[in-house]
N, C-alpha and C positions, 0 to 999 in steps of 0.2 A: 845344577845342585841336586836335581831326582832324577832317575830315568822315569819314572812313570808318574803321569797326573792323571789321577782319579775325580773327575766330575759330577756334580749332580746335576740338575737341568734347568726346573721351574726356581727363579727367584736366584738362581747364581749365574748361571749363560742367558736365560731367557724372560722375559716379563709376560707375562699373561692374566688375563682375566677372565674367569665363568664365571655363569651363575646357573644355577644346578635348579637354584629356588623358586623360579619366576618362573610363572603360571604361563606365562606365555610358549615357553619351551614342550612344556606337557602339552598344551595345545596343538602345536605344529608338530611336537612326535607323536600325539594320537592320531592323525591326518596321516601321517606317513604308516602308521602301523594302520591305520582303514585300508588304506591302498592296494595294502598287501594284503587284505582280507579277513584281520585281525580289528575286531570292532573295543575297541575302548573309547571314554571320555577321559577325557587330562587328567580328572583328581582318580579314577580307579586306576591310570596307569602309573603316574607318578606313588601312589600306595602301593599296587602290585611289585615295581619295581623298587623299592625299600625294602617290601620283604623279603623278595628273592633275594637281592644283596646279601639280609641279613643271613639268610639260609646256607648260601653259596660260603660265607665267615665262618659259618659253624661247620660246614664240612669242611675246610681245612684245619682247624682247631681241633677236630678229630682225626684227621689222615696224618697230622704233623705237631702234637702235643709237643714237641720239642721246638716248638717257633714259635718266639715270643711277641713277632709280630708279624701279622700274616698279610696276605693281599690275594685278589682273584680274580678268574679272566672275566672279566667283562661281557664276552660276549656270550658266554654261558646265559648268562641271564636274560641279554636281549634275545637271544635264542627261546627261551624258558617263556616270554614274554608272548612268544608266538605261536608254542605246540598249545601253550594252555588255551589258549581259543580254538585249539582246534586246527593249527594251519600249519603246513609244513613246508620248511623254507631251507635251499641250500646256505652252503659255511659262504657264500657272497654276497648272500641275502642280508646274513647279520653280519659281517662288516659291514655293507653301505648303511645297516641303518647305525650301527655303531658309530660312523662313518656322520653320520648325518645328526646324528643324539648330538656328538663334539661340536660340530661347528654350528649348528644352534644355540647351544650352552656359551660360546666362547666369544667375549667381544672385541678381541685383539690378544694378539702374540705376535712379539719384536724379541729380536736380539739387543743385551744391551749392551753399549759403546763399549769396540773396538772386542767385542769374542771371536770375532769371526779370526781377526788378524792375530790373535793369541794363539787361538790353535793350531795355526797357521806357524806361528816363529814356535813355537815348543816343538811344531815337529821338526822344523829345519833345525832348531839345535841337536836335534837328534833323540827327542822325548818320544814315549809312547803314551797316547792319549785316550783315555778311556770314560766312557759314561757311566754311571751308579744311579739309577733313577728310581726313587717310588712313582709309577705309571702302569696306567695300561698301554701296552703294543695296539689296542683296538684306533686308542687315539696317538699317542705319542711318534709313532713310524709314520706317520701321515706329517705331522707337526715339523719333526725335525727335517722332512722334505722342504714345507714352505720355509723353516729358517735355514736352509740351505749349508747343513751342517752333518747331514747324515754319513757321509763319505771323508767327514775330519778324524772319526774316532777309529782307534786299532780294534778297541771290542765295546760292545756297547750289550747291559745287563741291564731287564728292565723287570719289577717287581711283579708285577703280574706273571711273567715269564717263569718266575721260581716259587712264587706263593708263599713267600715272606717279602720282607722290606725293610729298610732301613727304620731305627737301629739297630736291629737285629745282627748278631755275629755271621749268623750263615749267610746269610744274603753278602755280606764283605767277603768272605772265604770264597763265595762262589768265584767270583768275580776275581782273587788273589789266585784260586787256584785254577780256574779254565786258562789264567791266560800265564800261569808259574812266575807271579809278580813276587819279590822281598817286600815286605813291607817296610822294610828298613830304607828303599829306595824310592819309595812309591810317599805321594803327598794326596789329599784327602780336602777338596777345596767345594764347599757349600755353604751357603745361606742361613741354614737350620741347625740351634746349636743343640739341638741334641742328636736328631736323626743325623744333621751332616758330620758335624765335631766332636760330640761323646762319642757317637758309632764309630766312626774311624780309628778317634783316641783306643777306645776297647780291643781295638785288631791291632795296635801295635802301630799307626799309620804318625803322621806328621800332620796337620789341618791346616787350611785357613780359612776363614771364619768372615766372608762377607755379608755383612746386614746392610737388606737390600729393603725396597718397598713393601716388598712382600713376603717377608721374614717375618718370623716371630718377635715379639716383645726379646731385646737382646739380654745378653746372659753374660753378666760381667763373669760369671765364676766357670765359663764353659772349658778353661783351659787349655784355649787351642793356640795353635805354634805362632801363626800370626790374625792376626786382626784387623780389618778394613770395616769402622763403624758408621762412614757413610755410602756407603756403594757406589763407592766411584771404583769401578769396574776397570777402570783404565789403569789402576794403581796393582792390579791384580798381579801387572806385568814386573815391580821393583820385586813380589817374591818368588817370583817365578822361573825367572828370565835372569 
């Protein structure tokens, strides 16, 4: 029915959970940033690392007034995290702790039922399959290693990577035009109905709109092509396939 399906990741291929919140995590990344010579306690890094963030938003909001939704690398910040004491660390340094920040924060990530084999029969029909992710690369390329999916997609565009995000237009262009996709042939399948299914709906795409556990409160009025309102994930395959 499409040559091209357009993916997103968290809460429509994948289940996952962090927690960003828990005092616990700031404990074990301030330990790891001691290690490295960088002396913080949990609550000044977890503050320190808020602000940065928020600084790292404002300089793209000034580099790209024309993006309405922005995102940013991540590891800018854990970098930032480490000159400001004083210590200077190679770009391997801050991946592992990047690296290390993710899977503290994360208490499980699964594929849910039957992804793996969907990406799988779209391409033997002959589809070209593509990711669309609001993420960072610092965590996200690590991730889609452990769910064993990285080598499924033909192009894979991750928000951090362009500093916008879904819903944002550009961020869908990038992606329609690095890889010279129709959007008239191309389908637009995520969880979130406005970043996954207005954003696409706005580019001209086709959607489907599965609400998953980890979706937002659903949106009878999101207008997308089809509909899957308990995430049975398996059923993906009657519009797809």
């Amino acid at each position: 029915m499409y040559k091209n399906y357009m993916f997103d990741l968290y809460g429509t291929l994948a289940d996952i959970h962090t927690d960003e919140s828990d005092i616990s995590l700031w404990e074990k990344t301030a330990d790891y940033y001691c290690s490295h010579g960088a002396d913080y306690t949990a609550e000044e890094l977890q503050k320190n690392y808020c602000k940065l963030v928020d600084g790292e938003k404002n300089v793209i909001h000034s580099a790209h007034p024309e993006y309405k939704y922005i995102d940013i690398k991540i590891e800018k910040v854990f970098k930032k995290l480490y000159t400001d004491k004083g210590v200077s660390v190679t770009d391997e340094t801050v991946a592992d702790t990047a690296l290390f920040f993710r899977r503290a924060s994360r208490e499980y990530i699964r594929l849910y039922d039957g992804i793996s084999e969907l990406l799988d029969d779209l391409k033997r029909h002959g589809g070209n399959v593509y990711l669309l992710t609001n993420a960072q690369r610092a965590f996200t390329w690590d991730e889609l290693g452990i769910l064993g999916i990285r080598d499924k997609f033909d192009g894979i565009v991750i928000s951090s990577d362009e500093e916008c995000c879904k819903p944002d237009p550009h961020f869908y262009k990038v992606l329609l035009d690095r890889y010279n996709l129709d959007p008239k042939e191309t389908i637009m399948v995520g969880n979130d109905p406005t970043a996954d299914i207005k954003g696409g709906l706005n580019v001209g795409l086709d959607t489907l709109y599965i609400h998953t556990n980890i979706s937002p409160e659903i949106d009878p009025n999101s207008g997308a092509t089809y509909f899957i309102p308990n995430g049975d994930t398996l059923k993906m395959r009657d519009y797809l396939i």
